[in-house]
C-alpha atoms as an extended CHARMM CRD file, in Angstrom:
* protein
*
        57  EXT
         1         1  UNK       CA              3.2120000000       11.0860000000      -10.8710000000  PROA      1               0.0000000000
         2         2  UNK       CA              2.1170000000        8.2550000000      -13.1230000000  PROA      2               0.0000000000
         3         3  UNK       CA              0.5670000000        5.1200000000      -11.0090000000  PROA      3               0.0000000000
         4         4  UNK       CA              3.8640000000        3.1690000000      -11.1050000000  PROA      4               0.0000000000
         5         5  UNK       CA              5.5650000000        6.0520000000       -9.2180000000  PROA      5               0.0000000000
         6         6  UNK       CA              2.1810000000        5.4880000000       -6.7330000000  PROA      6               0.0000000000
         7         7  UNK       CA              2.9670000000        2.1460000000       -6.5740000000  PROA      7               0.0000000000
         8         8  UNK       CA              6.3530000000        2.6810000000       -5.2070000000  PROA      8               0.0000000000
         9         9  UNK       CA              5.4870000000        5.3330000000       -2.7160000000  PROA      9               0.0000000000
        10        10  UNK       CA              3.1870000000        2.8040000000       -1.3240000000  PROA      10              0.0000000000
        11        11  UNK       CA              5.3430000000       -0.3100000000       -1.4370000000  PROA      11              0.0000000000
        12        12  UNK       CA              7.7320000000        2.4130000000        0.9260000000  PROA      12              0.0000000000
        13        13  UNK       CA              4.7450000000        3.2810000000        2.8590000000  PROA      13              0.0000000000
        14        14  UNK       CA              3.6380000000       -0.2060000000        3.9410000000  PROA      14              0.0000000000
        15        15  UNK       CA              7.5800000000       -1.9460000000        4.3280000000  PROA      15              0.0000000000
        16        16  UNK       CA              7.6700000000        0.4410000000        7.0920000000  PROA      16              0.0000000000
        17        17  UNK       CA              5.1000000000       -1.4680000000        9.0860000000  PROA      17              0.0000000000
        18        18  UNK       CA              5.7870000000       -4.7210000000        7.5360000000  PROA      18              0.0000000000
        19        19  UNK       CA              8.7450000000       -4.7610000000        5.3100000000  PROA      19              0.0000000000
        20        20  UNK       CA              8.4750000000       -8.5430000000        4.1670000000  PROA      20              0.0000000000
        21        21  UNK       CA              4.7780000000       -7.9130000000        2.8970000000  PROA      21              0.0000000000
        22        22  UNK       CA              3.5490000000       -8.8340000000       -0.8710000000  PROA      22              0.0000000000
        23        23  UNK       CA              2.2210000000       -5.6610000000       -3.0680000000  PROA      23              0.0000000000
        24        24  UNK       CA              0.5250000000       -6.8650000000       -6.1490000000  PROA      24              0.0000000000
        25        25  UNK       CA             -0.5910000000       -3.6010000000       -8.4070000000  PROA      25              0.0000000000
        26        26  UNK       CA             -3.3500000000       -3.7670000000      -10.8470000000  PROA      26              0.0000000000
        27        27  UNK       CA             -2.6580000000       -1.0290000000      -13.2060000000  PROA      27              0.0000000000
        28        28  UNK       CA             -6.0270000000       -1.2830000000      -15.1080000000  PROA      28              0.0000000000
        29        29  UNK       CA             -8.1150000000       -1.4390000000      -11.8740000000  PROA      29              0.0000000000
        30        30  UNK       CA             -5.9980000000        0.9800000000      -10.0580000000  PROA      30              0.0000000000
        31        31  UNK       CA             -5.9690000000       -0.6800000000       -7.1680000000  PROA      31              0.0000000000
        32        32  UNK       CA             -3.2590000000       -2.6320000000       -4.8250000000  PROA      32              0.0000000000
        33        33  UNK       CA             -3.4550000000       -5.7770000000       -3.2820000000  PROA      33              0.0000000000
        34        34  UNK       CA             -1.6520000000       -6.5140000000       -0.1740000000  PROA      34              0.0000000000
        35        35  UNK       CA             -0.5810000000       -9.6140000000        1.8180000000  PROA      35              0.0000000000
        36        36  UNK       CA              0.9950000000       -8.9380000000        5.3170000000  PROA      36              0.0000000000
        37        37  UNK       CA              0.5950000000      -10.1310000000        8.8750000000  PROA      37              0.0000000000
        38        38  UNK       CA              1.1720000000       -5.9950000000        9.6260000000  PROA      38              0.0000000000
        39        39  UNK       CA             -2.4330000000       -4.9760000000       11.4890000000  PROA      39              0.0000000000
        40        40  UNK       CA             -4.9000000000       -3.7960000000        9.3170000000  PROA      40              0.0000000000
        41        41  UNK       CA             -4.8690000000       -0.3570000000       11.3060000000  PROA      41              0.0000000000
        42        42  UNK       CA             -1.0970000000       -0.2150000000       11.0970000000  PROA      42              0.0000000000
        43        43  UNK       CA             -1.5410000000       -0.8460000000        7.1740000000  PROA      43              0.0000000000
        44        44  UNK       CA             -4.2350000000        1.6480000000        6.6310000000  PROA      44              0.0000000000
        45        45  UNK       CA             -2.8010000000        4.1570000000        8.9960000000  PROA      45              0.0000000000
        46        46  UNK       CA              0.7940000000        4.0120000000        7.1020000000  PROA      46              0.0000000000
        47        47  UNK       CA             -0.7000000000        4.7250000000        3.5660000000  PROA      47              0.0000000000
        48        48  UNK       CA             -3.0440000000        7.5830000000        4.8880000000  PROA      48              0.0000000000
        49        49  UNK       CA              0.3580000000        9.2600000000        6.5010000000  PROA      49              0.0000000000
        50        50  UNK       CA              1.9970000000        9.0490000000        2.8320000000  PROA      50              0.0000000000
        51        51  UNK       CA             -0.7150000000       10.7030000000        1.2220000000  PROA      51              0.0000000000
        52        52  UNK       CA             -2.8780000000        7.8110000000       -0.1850000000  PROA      52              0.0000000000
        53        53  UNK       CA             -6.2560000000        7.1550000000        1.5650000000  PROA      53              0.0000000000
        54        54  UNK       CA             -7.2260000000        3.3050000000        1.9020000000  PROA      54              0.0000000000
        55        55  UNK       CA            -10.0330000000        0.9280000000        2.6020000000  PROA      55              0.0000000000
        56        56  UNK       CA            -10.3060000000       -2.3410000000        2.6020000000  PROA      56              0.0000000000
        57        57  UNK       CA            -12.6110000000       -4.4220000000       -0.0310000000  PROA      57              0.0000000000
């Protein structure tokens, strides 16, 4: 799977705790950038159920 298909797994991962919530991907840094009013454990926990581990910078 190439990072855009990441992207979308984890747009689908996070809508399901906050579906209005802004997903910016940075393709060259590999890394996503979230806005939501979704907890931060909610967030995290959602993304580590669909397979992508996440911390917070």
């Amino acid at each position: 799977m190439k990072f855009g298909g990441c992207v979308a797994s984890i747009e689908k991962a996070n809508h399901t705790v906050d579906a209005p919530a802004s997903i910016r991907a940075d393709i060259q840094a590999h890394s996503i950038k979230v806005a939501t009013g979704s907890s931060r454990q909610g967030r995290l926990r959602s993304l580590n159920v669909a397979g992508y581990p996440a911390r917070e910078d």
